[in-house]
C-alpha distance (Angstrom), angle and dihedral (degrees) to the residues before:
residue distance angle dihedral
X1 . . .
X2 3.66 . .
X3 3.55 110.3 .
X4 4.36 119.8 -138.3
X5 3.54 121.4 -76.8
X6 3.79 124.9 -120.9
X7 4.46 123.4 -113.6
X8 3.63 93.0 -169.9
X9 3.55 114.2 -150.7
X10 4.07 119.7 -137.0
X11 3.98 144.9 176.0
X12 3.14 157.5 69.3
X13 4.48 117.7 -11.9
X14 3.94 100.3 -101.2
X15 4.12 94.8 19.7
X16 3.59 81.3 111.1
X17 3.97 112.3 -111.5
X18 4.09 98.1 147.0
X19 3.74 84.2 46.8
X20 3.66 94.4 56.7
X21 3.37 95.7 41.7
X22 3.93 92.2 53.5
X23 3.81 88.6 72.9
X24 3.35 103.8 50.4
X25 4.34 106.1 37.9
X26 4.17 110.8 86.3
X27 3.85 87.2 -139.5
X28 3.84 155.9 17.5
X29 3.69 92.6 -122.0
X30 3.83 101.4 115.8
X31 4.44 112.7 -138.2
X32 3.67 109.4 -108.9
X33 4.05 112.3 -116.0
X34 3.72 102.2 -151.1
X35 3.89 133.7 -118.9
X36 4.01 98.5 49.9
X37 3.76 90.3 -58.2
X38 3.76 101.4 127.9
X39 4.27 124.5 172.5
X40 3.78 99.0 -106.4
X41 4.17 88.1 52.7
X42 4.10 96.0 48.3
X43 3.91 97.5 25.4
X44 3.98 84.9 -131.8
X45 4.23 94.8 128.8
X46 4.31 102.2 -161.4
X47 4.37 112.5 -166.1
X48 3.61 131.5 175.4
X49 3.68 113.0 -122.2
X50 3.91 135.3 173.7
X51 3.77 122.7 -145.7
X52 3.68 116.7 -107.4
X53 4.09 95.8 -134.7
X54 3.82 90.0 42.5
X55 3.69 111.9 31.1
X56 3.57 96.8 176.3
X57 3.85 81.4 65.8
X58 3.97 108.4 102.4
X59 4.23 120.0 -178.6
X60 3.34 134.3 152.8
X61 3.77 122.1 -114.3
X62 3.81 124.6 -151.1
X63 3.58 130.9 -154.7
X64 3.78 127.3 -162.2
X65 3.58 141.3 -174.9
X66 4.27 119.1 -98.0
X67 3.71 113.5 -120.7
X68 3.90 87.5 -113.9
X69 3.48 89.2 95.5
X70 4.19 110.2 154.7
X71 3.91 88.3 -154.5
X72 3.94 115.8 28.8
X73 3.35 130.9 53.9
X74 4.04 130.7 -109.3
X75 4.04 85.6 -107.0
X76 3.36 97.4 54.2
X77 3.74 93.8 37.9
X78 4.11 92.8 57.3
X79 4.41 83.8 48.7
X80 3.22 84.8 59.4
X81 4.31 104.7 52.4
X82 4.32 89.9 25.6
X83 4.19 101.1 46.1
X84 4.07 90.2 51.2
X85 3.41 94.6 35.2
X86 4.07 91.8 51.4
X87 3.70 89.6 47.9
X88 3.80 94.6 56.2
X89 3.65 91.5 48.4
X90 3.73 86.7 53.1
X91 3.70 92.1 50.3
X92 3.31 86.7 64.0
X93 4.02 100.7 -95.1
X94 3.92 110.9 133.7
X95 3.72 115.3 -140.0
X96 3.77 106.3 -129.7
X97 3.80 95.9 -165.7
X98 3.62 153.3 -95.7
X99 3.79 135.2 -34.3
X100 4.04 104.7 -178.2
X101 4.06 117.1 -167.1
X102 3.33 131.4 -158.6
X103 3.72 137.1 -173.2
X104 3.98 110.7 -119.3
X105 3.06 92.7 -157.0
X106 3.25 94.4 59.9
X107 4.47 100.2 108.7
X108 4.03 84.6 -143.1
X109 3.58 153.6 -22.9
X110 3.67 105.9 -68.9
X111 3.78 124.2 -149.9
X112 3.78 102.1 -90.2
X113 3.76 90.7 35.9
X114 4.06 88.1 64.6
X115 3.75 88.1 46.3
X116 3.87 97.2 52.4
X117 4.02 83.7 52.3
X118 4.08 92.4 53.3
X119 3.95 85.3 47.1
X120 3.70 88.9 51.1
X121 3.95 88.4 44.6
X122 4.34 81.7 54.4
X123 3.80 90.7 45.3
X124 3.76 100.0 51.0
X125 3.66 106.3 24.8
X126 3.78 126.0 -139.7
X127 4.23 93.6 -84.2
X128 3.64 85.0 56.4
X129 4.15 101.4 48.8
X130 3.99 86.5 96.1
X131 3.83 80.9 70.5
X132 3.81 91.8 62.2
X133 3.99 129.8 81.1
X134 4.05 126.6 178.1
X135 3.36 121.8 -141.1
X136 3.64 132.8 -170.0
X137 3.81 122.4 -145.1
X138 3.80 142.3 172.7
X139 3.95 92.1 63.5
X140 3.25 96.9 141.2
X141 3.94 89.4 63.8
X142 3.84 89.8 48.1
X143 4.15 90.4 50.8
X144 3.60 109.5 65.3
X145 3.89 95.8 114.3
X146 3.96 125.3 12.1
X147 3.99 88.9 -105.1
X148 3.78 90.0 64.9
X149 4.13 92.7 40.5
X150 4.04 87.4 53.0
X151 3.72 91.3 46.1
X152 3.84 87.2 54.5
X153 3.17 104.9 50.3
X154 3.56 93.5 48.3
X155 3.74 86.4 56.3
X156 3.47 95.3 53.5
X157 3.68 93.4 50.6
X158 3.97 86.1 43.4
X159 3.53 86.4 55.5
X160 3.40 105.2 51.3
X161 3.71 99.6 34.3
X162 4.06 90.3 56.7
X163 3.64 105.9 27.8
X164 3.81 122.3 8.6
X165 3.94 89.0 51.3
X166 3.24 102.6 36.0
X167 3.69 100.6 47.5
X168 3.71 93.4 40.2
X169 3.91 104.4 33.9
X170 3.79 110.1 -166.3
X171 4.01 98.9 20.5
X172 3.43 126.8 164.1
X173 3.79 94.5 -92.7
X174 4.04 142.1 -81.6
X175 3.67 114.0 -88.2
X176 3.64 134.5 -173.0
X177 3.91 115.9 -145.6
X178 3.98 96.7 -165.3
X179 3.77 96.0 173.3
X180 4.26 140.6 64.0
X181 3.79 88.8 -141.1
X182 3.90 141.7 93.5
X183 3.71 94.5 -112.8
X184 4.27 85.9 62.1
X185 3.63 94.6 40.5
X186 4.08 89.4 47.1
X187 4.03 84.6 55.6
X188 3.18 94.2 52.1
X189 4.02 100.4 39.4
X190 4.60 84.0 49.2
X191 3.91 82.0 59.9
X192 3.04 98.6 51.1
X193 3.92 91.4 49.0
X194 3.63 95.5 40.1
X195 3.67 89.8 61.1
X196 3.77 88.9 46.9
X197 4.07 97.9 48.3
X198 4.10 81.2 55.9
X199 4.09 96.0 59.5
X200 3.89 113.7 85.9
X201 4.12 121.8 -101.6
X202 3.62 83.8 -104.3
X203 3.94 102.8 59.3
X204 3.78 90.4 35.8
X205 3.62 81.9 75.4
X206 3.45 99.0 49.0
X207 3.66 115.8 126.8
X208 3.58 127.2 -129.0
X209 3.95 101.1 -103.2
X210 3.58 89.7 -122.2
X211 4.22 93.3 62.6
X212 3.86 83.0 42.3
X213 3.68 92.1 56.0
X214 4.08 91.3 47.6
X215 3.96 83.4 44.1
X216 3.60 84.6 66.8
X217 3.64 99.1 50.6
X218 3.98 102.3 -86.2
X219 3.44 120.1 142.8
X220 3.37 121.6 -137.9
X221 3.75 99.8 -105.5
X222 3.78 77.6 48.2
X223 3.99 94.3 58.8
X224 3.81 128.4 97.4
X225 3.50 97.9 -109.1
X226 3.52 92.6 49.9
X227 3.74 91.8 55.5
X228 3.92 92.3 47.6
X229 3.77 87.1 55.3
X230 3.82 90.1 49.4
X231 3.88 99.2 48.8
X232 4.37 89.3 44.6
X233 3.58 79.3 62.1
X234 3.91 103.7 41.9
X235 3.72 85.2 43.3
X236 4.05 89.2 47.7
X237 3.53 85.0 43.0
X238 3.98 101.1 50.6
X239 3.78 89.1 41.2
X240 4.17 86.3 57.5
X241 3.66 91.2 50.4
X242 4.15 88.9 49.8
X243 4.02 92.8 51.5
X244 4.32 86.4 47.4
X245 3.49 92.1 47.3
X246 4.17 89.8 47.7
X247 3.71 89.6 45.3
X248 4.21 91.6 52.7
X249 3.73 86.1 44.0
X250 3.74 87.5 53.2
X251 3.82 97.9 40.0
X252 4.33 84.2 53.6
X253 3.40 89.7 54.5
X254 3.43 100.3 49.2
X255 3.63 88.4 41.6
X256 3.88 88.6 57.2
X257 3.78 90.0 48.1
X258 3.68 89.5 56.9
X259 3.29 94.4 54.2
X260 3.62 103.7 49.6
X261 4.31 80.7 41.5
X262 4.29 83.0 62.4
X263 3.89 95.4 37.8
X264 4.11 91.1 49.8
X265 4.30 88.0 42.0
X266 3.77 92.2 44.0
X267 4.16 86.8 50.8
X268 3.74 92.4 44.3
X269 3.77 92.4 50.8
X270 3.70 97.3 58.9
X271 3.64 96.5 45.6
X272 3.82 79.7 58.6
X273 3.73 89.3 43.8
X274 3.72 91.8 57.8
X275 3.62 98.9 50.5
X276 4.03 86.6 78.7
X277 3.85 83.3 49.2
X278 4.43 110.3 118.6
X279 3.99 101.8 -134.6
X280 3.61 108.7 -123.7
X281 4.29 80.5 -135.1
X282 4.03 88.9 63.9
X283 4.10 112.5 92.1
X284 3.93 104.2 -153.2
X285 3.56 128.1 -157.8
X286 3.53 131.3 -117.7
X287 3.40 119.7 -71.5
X288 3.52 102.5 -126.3
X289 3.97 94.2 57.0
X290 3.53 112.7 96.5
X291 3.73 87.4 -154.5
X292 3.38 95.2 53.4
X293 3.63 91.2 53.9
X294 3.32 96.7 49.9
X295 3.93 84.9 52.1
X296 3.99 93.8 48.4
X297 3.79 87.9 54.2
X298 3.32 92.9 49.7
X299 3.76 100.5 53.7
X300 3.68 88.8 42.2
X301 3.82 86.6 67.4
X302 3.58 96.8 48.2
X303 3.52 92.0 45.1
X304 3.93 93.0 47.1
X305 3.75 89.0 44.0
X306 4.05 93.5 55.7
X307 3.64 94.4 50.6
X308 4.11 89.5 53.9
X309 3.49 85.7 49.5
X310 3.80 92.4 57.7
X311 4.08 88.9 40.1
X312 3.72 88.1 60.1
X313 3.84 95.9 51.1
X314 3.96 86.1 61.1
X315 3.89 88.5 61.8
């Protein structure tokens, strides 16, 4: 007996995949993985559901954590959704494909959003895009006047125009779940399948290319996706140490600038300095003469005021 195939679930934390997934599984009992790898360990949550138009239907859905994750990294994130997943296949589970949701009200895709699409791209592999649909939720936040309903839809157009199909050409389609209900999520889910039911026996079967590259004796640090985590993060890395080493390179020069600031100040001061200075050429009269004060004073100026000339002639 052929055992149920696998919708996994994927996005962004708070796009809404445990919501959507709520209306559509018949219970709370969570699918057991196999070999001691349960849900709560691996954060991959597997339910039974049944599709609303076809009730006779019955799937598993999978939800998995985002890559936004405040405490893990990326690496161990992608463990987490790939080992479970792998085992499932292995058990004999097929894994019908990929339901990808995204929060419209989301203004763009932010850095980490774009690099949990290129893992996906690593995961799936471009013969197995068609497997893939996007969906964008929380519309009924983004639709409380007609400004905010005309800004989302020319999101989601945005969205799928500039990222969804051009980063995965030939994809299962663009979808727009507009509603926090079953009904919505059952639209969405019928897509999904309808898309499916049209691909031949053969490429129903297809593995993702990550499970065929563990098929083959890969480990998982071994794996494509694995290794476009790892050179995000070498390239994030490198591109850290460039902006330190500009910043030091800036903090020497200023640092330089200072100093030649201080030496051309200090310089400047005593040629001020000096203009108070008595030339030892000057003969000064007594001081008791009021004359000959008046005449010291006098000279002092002159003096004073010839040396400033000459101080401005350096500038």
């Amino acid at each position: 007996m052929q055992k149920l195939g696998i919708v996994v679930l994927m996005g962004m934390t708070g796009a809404g995949k445990s919501t959507f997934i709520s209306r559509l599984k018949t219970s709370d009992h969570q699918i057991h993985i196999g070999q001691g790898l349960e849900s709560k360990t691996t954060d991959l949550a597997v339910y039974e559901a049944r599709t609303p138009n076809d009730p006779r239907r019955r799937l598993l859905l999978a939800d998995t954590p985002g890559f936004n994750d405040t405490v893990r990294s990326d690496t161990d994130v992608l463990r987490s959704i790939v080992v479970p997943l792998y085992q499932l296949h292995k058990n004999g589970h097929p894994i019908l494909g990929i339901i990808y949701l995204h929060n419209i009200t989301n203004s763009r895709l932010a850095g980490t959003a774009l690099k949990m699409l290129r893992v996906l791209q690593q995961l799936c592999g471009m013969e197995n895009f068609g497997r893939i649909i996007f969906a964008t939720t929380m519309w009924e936040d983004a639709s409380f006047t007609p400004q905010g309903r005309e800004t989302a839809r020319g999101r989601h157009q945005e969205l799928s125009r500039e990222f969804w199909n051009d980063m995965f050409p030939g994809n299962g389609g663009v979808v727009q779940h507009l509603r926090d209900d079953r009904a919505s999520a059952g639209d969405v889910l019928g897509h999904f399948l309808t898309g499916f039911a049209g691909l031949r026996t053969a490429d129903q079967e297809r593995l993702m290319q990550v499970f065929d590259e563990m098929d083959h004796g890969r480990l998982f640090e071994q794996t494509s996706g694995y290794s476009c985590i790892y050179e995000e993060r070498r390239l994030l890395r490198q591109q850290k140490e460039q902006q330190l080493a500009e910043l030091e390179k800036q903090r020497h020069q200023l640092h330089q600038l200072q100093l030649k600031r201080k030496a051309e100040n200090s310089g400047e001061s005593l040629a001020f300095g000096s203009f108070y200075e008595v030339s030892p050429n000057v003969n000064y009269p007594s001081e008791g003469n009021q004359a000959g004060k008046d005449s010291r004073a006098l000279k002092l100026r002159r003096y004073a005021s010839g040396r400033w000339e000459k101080v401005k002639s350096l500038f």
